[in-house]
SEVO-454811 format. One record per residue (C-alpha): residue number from 1; x, y, z. Coordinates in steps of 0.1 Angstrom, whole numbers. Layout:
     i      px      py      pz
   NUM       X       Y       Z
...
! end
This chain:
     i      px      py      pz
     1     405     -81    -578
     2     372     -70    -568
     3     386     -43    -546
     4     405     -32    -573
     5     369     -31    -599
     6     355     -15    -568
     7     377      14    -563
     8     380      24    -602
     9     347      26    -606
    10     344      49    -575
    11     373      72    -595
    12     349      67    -627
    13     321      77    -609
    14     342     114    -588
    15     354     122    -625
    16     325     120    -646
    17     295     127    -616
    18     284     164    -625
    19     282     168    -587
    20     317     161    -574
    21     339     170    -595
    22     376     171    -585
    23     384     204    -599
    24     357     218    -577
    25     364     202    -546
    26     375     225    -516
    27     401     217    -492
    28     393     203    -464
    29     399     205    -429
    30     419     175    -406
    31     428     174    -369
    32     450     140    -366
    33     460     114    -386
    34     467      86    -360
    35     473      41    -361
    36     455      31    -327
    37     435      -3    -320
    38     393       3    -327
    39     380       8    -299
    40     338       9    -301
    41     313     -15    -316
    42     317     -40    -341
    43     354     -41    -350
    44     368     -34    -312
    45     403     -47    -313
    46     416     -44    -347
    47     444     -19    -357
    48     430      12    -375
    49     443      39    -395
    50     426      71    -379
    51     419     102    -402
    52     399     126    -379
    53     382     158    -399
    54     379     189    -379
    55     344     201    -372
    56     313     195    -362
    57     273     199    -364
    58     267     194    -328
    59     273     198    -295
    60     266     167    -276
    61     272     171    -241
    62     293     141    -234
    63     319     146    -264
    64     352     129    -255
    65     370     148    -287
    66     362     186    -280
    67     392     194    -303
    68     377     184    -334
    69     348     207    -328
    70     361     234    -348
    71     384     240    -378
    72     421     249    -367
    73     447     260    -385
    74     467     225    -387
    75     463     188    -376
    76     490     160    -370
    77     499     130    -381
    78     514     109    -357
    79     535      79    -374
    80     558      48    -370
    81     582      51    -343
    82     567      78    -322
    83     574     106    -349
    84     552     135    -350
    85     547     161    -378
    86     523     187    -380
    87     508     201    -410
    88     486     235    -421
    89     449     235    -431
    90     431     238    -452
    91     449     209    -468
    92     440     197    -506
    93     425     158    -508
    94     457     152    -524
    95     484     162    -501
    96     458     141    -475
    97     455     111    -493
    98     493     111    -493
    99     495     112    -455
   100     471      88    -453
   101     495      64    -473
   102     528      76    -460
   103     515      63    -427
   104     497      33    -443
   105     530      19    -462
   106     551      24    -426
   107     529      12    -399
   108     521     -23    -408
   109     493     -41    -400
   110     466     -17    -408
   111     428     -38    -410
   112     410      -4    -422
   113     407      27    -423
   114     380      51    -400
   115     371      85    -409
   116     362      98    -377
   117     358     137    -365
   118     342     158    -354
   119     316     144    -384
   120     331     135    -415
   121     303     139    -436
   122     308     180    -433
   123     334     177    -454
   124     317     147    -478
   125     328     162    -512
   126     367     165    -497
   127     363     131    -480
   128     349     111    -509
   129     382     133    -532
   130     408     122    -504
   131     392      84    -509
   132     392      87    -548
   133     427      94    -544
   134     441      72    -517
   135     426      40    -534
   136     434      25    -502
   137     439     -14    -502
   138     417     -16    -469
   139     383     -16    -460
   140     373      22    -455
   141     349      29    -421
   142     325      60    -416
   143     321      67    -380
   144     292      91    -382
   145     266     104    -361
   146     237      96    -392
   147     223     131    -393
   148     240     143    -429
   149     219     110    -450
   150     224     134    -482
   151     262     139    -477
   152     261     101    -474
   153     258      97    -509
   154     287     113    -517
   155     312      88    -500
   156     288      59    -503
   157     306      44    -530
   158     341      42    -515
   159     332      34    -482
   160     323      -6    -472
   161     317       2    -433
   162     296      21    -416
   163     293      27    -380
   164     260      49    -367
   165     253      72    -338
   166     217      77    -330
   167     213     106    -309
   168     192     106    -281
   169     180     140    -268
   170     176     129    -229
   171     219     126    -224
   172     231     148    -257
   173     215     181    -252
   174     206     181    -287
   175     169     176    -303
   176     157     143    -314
   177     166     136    -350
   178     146     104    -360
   179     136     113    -395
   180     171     121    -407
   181     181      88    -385
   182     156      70    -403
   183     166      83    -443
   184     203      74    -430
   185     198      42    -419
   186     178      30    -451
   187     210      43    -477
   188     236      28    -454
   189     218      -7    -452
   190     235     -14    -483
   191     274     -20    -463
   192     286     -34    -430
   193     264     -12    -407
   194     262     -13    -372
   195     247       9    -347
   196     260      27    -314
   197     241      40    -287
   198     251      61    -266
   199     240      57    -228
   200     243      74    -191
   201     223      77    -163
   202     197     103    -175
   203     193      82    -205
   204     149      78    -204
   205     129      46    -219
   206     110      63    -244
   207     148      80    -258
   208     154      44    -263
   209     125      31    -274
   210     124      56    -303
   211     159      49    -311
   212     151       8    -315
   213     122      10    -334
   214     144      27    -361
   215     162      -3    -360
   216     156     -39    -380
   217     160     -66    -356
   218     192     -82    -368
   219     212     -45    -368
   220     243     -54    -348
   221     238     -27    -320
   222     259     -15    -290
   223     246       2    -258
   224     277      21    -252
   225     285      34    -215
   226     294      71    -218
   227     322      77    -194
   228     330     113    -172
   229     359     132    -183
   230     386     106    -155
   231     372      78    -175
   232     344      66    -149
   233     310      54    -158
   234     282      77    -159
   235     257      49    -154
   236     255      24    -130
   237     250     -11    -131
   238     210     -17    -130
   239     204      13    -153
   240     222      -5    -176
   241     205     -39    -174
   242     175     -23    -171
   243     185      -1    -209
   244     199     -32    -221
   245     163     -52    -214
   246     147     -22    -233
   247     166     -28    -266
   248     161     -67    -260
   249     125     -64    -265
   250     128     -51    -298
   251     165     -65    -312
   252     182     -98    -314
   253     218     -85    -320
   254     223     -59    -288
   255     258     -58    -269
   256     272     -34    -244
   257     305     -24    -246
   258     323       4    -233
   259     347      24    -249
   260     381       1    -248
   261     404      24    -260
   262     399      46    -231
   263     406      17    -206
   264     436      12    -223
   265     447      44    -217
   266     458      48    -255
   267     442      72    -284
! end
């Protein structure tokens, strides 16, 4: 019942919020709508419904999903039984939302849905539309890389997970980005929030060190292996002890874990 409360007052809130308005909301931009098992950080190994938004505001240099970059004229939505269908963009949060479901309702048993991209908080207004919509029956997750903190409040509402990215300028290529980090971190303390960090070989102590101390101690936090484009590490063994000894000193909840999706081969 208090799912129920929760989501209806999210719809109160996209009708009446002078804001987001659903008459105003632009269509939005998807590249795959896909049911795989979760393969990073906190909920590794449970059955998710994948809705990947096209496009991006970086350019990291170990990206594993280089098509969701950009916006292209179509995504897919892979469902039950191996069938495929394909679709044009821009598409309207309410032909999404019902692709969402049609999948949902035929490929039983679904533990959540993940936003994913690209960054799905390009497209917040469309995203928090497509969630107003859906009313989905499962626990929503935000995988984001906690640079957008103001798009954030858009979808804060309807989302109940959120899983982070902090950047660190020594393996991304990008600039640091602590104070957005930080503003990010304090709105989504609110839901299930855990924290990924990405690391390789070039991967320096003080990158670290600055990403920790943005960090409460008891933030469930991966150190997250980034892996070449065959699928091998790009860090070896006492690098990674030694990385994982650097976030020790500082957090109580840190884990590595690699990506397990990709040594399963599957999406």
């Amino acid at each position: 019942m208090r799912r129920v409360i929760r989501q209806r007052s999210a719809l109160f809130w996209l009708t009446w919020c002078p804001f987001v308005r659903s008459d105003t909301v632009k269509p939005g931009y998807l590249s795959e709508i896909f049911v795989s098992f979760q393969g990073e950080g906190r909920h590794v190994g449970r059955r998710h419904l994948f809705v990947r938004l096209a496009g991006c505001n970086l350019r990291c240099r170990y990206c594993d999903t280089p098509d969701s970059l950009v916006r292209t004229p179509g995504y897919t939505v892979y469902g039950a039984g191996g069938r495929v269908d394909r679709y044009s963009n821009p598409v309207s949060a309410t032909d999404a939302a019902t692709a969402i479901a049609g999948v949902f309702e035929t490929d039983a048993p679904i533990d959540a849905i993940a936003l994913t991209g690209g960054e799905p908080l390009m497209q917040s207004d469309f995203l928090a539309e497509v969630l107003a919509t859906g009313k989905f029956s499962v626990p929503v997750l935000l995988e984001t890389n906690g640079m957008l903190p103001a798009r954030l409040r858009d979808v804060l509402p309807l989302i109940d997970i959120v899983s982070m990215d902090i950047k660190l300028p020594s393996n991304t290529g990008e600039p640091a980005y602590w104070s957005e980090h930080t503003e990010f971190l304090g709105l989504a303390r609110g839901k299930d929030l855990y924290v990924k960090i990405l690391v390789d070989q070039s991967t320096t102590d003080e990158d670290l060190e600055g990403a920790v101390a943005l960090l409460a101690p008891a933030v469930p936090t991966f150190l997250q292996p980034i892996v070449d484009p065959n699928g091998g590490p790009t860090i070896d063994a006492d690098r990674l002890s030694h990385l994982y000894a650097v976030a020790r000193r500082s957090l109580d909840a840190v884990r590595v874990l690699p990506q397990t999706h990709k040594l399963l081969g599957i999406r």
